[in-house]
C-alpha positions in Angstrom: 97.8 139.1 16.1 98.6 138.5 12.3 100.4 135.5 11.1 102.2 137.0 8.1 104.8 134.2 5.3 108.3 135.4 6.0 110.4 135.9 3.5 112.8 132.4 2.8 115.5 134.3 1.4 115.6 136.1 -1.3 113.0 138.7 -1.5 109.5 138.8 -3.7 109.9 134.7 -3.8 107.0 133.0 -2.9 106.4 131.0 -0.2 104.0 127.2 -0.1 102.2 126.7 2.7 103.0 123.1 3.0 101.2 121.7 6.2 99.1 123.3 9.1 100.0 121.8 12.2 96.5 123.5 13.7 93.2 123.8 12.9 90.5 126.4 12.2 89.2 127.4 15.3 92.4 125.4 17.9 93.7 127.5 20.8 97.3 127.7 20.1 100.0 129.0 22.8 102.7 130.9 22.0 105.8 129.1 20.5 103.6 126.2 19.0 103.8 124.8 15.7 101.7 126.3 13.6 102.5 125.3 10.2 105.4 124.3 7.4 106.1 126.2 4.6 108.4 126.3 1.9 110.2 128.1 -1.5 112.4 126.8 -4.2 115.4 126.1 -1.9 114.1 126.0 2.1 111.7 124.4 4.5 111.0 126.2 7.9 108.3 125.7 10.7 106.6 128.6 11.7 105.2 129.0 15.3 102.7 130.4 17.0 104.0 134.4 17.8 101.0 134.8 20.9 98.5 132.3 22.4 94.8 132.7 20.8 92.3 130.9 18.8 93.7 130.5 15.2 91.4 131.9 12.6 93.4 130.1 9.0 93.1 132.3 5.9 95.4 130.6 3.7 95.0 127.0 2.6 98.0 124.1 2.7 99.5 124.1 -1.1 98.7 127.6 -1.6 101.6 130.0 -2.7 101.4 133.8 -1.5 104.0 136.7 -1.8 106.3 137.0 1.6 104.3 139.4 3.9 100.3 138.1 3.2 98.9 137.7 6.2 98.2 133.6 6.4 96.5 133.7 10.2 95.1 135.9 12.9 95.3 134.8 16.2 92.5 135.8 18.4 
């Protein structure tokens, strides 16, 4: 299952992924933190959407449109 950034509000703003809570390669479960991100005005922590093993694509500080897919989870 893809991990895709949400959008924060208003729509095309970027999105910082700010910490992973997981590493490459963890077994996650379904509703566990996965990782912080933010925009100009929020801060939200994402969680896991199915259990798996957590394949990371996109790197903490990085900054990506709303909709890139961030994670699969295997």
């Amino acid at each position: 299952m893809q991990v895709l950034a949400p959008n924060l509000g208003q729509s095309g703003m970027q999105v910082r992924i700010e910490t992973w809570h997981k590493k490459q390669g963890d077994q996650v479960a379904k509703g566990d933190p996965l990782f912080e991100l933010s925009n100009e005005k929020l801060n939200e922590e994402i969680t896991a959407p199915a259990s798996g093993t957590l394949k990371i694509y996109v790197q903490e500080g990085e900054e990506v449109e709303p909709g890139t897919v961030l994670a699969d989870i295997e």
